[in-house]
N, C-alpha and C positions, 0 to 999 in steps of 0.2 A: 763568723763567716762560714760561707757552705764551702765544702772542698772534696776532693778524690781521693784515697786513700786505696794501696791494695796491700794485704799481707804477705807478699812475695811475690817476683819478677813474673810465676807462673801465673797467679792469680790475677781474675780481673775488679778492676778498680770498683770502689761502692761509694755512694757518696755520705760525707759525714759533718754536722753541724758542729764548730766550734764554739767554747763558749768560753772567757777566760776574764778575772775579776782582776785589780793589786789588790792585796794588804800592805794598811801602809800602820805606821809607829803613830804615838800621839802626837809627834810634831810633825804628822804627814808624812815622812818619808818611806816611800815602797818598801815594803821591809822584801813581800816574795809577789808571786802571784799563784793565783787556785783556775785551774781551768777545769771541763769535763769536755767530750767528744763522744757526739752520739749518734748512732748510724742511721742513717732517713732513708735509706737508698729504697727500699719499697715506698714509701710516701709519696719523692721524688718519683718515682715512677707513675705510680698511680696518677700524681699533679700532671705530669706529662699526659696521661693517657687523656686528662679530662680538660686538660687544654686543646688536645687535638680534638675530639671532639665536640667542644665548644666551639671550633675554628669551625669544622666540617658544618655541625648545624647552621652557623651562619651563612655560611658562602652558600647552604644545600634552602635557606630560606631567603634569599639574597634574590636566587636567579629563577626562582620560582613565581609566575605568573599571578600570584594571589596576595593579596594582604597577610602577613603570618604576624600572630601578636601574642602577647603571653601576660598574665598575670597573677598577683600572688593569689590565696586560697578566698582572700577577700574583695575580690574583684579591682586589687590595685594594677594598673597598667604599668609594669615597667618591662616591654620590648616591643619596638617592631624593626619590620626589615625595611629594605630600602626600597621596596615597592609602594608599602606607607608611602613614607615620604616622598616620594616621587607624585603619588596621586593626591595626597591631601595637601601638600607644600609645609604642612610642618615637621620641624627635623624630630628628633627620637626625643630630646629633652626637654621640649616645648607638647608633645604628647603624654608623658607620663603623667600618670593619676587617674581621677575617675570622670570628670569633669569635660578634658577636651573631645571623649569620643563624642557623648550626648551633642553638642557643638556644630558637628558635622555631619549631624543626619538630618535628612529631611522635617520638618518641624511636623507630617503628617504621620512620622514612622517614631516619633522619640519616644511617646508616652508606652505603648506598643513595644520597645525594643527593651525599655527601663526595665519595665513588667515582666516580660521573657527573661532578660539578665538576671533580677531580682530573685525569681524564683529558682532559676539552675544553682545562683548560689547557695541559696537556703538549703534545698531539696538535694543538691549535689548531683543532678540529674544532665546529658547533657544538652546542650545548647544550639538551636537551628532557628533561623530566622531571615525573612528577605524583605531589605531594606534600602534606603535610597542613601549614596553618599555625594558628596557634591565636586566633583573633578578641578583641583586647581586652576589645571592651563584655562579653560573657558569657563569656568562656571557652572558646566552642566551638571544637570543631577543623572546617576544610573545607577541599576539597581543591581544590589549584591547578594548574595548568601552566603549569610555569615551561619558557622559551627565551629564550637567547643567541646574539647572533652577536659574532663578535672583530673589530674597526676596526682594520686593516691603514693602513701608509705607504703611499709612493710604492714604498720597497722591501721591500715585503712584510711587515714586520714589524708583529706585535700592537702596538697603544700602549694600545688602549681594550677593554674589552667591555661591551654595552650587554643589557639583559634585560628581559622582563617577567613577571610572573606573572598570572594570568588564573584569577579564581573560576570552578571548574567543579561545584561539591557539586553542581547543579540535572542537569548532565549525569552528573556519577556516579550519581545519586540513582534518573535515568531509565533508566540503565544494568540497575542492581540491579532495576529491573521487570520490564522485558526479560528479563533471568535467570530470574527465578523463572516470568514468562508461558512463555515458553521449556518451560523445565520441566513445567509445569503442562499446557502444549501436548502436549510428550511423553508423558507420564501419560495424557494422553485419546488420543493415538494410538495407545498401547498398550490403551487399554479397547476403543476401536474396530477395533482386530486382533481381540480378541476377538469383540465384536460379529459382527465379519464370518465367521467361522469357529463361530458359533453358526448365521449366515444360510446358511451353506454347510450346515449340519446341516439345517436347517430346510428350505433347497431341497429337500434330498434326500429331508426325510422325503414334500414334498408329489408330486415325482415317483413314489416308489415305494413310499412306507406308506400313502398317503392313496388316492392316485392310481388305481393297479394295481385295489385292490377297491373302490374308485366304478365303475371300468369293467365290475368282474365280477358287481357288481350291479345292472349294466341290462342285461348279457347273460342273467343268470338271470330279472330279473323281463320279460325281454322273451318267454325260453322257458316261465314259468311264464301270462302274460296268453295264449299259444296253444294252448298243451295243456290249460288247466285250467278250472273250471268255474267261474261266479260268479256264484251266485242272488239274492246280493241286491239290495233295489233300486238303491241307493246304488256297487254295484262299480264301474260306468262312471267315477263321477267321482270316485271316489276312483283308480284307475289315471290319469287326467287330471292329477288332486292329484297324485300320485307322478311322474309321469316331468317335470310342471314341476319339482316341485322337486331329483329328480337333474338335467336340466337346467342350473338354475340353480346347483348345487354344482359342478356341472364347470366351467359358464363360471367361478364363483368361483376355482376352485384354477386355471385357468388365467390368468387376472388375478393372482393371485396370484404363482405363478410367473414371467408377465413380468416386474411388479413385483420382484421379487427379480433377475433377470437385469439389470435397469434397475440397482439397485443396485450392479451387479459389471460391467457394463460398461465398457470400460477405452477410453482415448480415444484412442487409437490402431488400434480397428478400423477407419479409415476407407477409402472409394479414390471413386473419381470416377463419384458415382450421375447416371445419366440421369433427371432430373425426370419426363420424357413415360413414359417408360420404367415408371418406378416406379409411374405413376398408373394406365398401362393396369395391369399387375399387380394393383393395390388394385381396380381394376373390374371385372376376370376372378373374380376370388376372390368381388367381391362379387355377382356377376351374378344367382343366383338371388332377392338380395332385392330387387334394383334392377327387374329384370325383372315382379317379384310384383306393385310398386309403378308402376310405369309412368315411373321416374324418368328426368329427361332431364339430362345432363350437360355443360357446357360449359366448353371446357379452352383458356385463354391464357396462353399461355408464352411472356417475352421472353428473347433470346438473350443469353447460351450459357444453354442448358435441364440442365447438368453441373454439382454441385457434389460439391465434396472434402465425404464427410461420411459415417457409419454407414447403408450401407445399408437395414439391419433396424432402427434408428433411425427413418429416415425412410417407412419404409412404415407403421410401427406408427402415428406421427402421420397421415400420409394415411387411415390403415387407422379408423384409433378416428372421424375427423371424417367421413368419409363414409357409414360406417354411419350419426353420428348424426344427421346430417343427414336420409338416409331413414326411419331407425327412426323418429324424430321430427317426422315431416310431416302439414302440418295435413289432417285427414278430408276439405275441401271442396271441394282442390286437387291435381292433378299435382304431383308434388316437385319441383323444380330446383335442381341446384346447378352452383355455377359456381366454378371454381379458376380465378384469375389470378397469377403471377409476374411479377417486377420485380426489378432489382439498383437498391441505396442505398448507396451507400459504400462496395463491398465485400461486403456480406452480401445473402443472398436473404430479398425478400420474397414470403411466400403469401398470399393469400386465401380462402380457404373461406366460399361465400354461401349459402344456402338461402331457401325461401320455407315454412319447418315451423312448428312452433308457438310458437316464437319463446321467450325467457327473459323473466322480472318480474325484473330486475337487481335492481334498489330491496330487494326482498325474499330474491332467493339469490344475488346476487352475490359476496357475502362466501362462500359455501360452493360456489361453482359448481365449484370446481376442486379441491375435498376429497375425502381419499381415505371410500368407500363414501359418499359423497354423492347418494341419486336424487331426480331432480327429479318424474322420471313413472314413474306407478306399470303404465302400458297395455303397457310394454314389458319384457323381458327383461335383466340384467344387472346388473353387482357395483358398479357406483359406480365402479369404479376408471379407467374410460376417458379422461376431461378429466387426473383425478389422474396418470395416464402419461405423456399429453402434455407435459402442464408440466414435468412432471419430466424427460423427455427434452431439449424448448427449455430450458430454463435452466442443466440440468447442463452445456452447450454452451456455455455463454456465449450462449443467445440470449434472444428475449422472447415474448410469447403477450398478445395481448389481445383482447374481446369485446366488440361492442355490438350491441346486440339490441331488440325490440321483441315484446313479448307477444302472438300471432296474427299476426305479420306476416315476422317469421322473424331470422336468425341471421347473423352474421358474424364468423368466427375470423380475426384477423389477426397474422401469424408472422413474425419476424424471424431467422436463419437463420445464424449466423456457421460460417463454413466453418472447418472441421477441420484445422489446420498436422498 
């Protein structure tokens, strides 16, 4: 018997194995008895520690979401927890051996998983594999990944191997979407090669089918309004009629064309634009309207005034807001506008301000920046000016916003992410 003993009142108790024989006479009778007493109380301890631990492992692979299983150094199964059983419907004593896992795999994953087992045991290497098991309540099959690693001695050798297997159908499931998006990706990259190779056609037509004789028919109607006669009373303003409207077909096909150039623009044009630089440029070009107009300009630029970016990019943005700035200045007033730069994080900020005839958000905001969108009908042009812009800031990675006030004027404000 095991029992308690302590060597004094002070002393605390240890535990100790009894062990006690008779001796008896040749006619059987007890003659004494021989006993010994032997102290276990570390052993006993140790038993304890490794029963608690044996408790904790199970309950800590009990409540754990995965298949957890174990076997010996030869790939004999003797454990699993109650997730096993729960998923495959066999209990712990009708799974042990080597026999029932094979059983419940997929018949497409056995040969496949034998092969993988086979070798981690040989090689003592460990073990990963995704495999289909077949779900009791309904029958489904879903797929798991299973890993092993092998519990080595003190010298080296396998005693144990421990595994789990881990529901992934929700990861295969997201997999196979992927796949087919994928796919489906590529299919429209492919329509849009195409597309872009139509737009290549379409450039071309508008530079040299369209183009060429719009040009040749302001050169003739310009030789035919000088040499020719025109009695009637109406000719004045029908020749008026006519050269707005070539006019306004040229700016079109040339908006047009940008537009198309914006499309094919490739984000690697860039190098290191001088902001000041750029702007005097936009106001040289623009000089005759600015000049017409009495407009006054005011230019602040915080340092460095260089950004890595598309130059022809960024004039075109300078180039479309300061036009509209003047073109679109209120009748009772001097134009003003005012350009300020700022760096935020990294990216450059602009402002473009004017004191013109200002936007009714409420009312065109939602279309302010659509392509052939006109707000006013006093001026010249294709709609396509704002629609450029944005499309230039955002194809960049940047941003574009506006707030404005009806007769009091305008303010574009640009955020500017610089070109790796």
């Amino acid at each position: 018997m095991k029992l308690r003993w302590r060597a004094h009142r002070a002393a605390p108790y240890r535990w100790f194995q009894a062990y006690s024989s008779p001796v008896k006479d040749a006619d059987g009778n007890i003659r004494y008895w021989m006993g010994a007493t032997i102290d276990i109380h570390e052993y006993e301890e140790a038993h304890a520690l490794l029963e608690e631990k044996n408790t904790s492992f199970q309950f800590l692979a009990d409540v754990m979401p995965h298949m957890v299983w174990r076997t010996d150094a030869h790939g004999f199964h003797n454990y699993f927890n109650r997730r096993w059983v729960e998923y495959t419907g066999y209990d712990v004593e009708s799974s042990l051996g080597t026999e029932m896992w094979n059983n419940l795999l997929h018949p497409e994953d056995q040969e496949q998983a034998q092969r993988i087992w086979t070798h981690s045991l040989e090689a003592g290497e460990p073990y990963e594999i995704e495999y289909r098991f077949k779900r009791a309540s309904d029958g489904a099959w879903r797929w798991f990944l299973a890993r092993a690693l092998p519990l080595r001695n003190a010298a080296g050798e396998i005693v144990q191997w421990y595994g789990t297997c881990t529901d992934i159908e929700d990861k295969k499931h997201t997999e196979q979407q992927l796949e087919s998006q994928k796919q489906e990706l590529e299919s429209q990259k492919q329509e849009l090669e195409t597309i872009n190779q139509d737009l290549d056609r379409f450039v071309h037509m508008i530079g040299h089918d369209l183009r060429l004789p719009l040009v040749n028919m302001g050169a003739l109607f310009d030789a035919l309004t000088e040499n020719g006669c025109f009695d009637a009373a109406d000719s004045e303003q029908l020749v008026r009629h006519y050269r707005k409207s070539h006019k306004a077909m040229t700016t079109t096909l040339s908006d047009l064309m940008e537009l198309a150039r914006l499309q094919k623009s490739a984000q690697g044009n860039t190098t290191q634009v001088n902001l000041r630089d750029a702007v005097d440029e936009v106001l040289e070009s623009l000089g005759p309207l600015a000049s017409s107009s009495h407009a006054e300009v005011s230019v602040q630029l915080d340092e460095p005034e260089s950004i890595l970016y598309s130059k022809a990019n960024l004039r075109s943005i300078l180039h479309n807001l300061f036009s509209n700035a003047i073109k679109y200045r209120h009748p009772d007033r001097r134009p003003q506008v005012e350009i300020k730069s700022s760096w935020q994080e990294g990216n450059l900020k602009l402002t473009i301000s004017d004191n013109g005839l200002g936007i009714d958000l409420e009312k065109h905001g939602k279309r302010l920046f659509g392509a052939f969108n006109r707000l006013h009908s006093h001026t010249e042009g294709s709609g396509l000016g704002l629609y450029i812009v944005k499309r230039i800031v955002e194809t960049k990675g940047g941003q574009i916003s506006v707030s404005s006030k009806e007769g009091y004027g305008t303010t574009f404000t640009i955020k500017l992410k610089p070109m790796a």
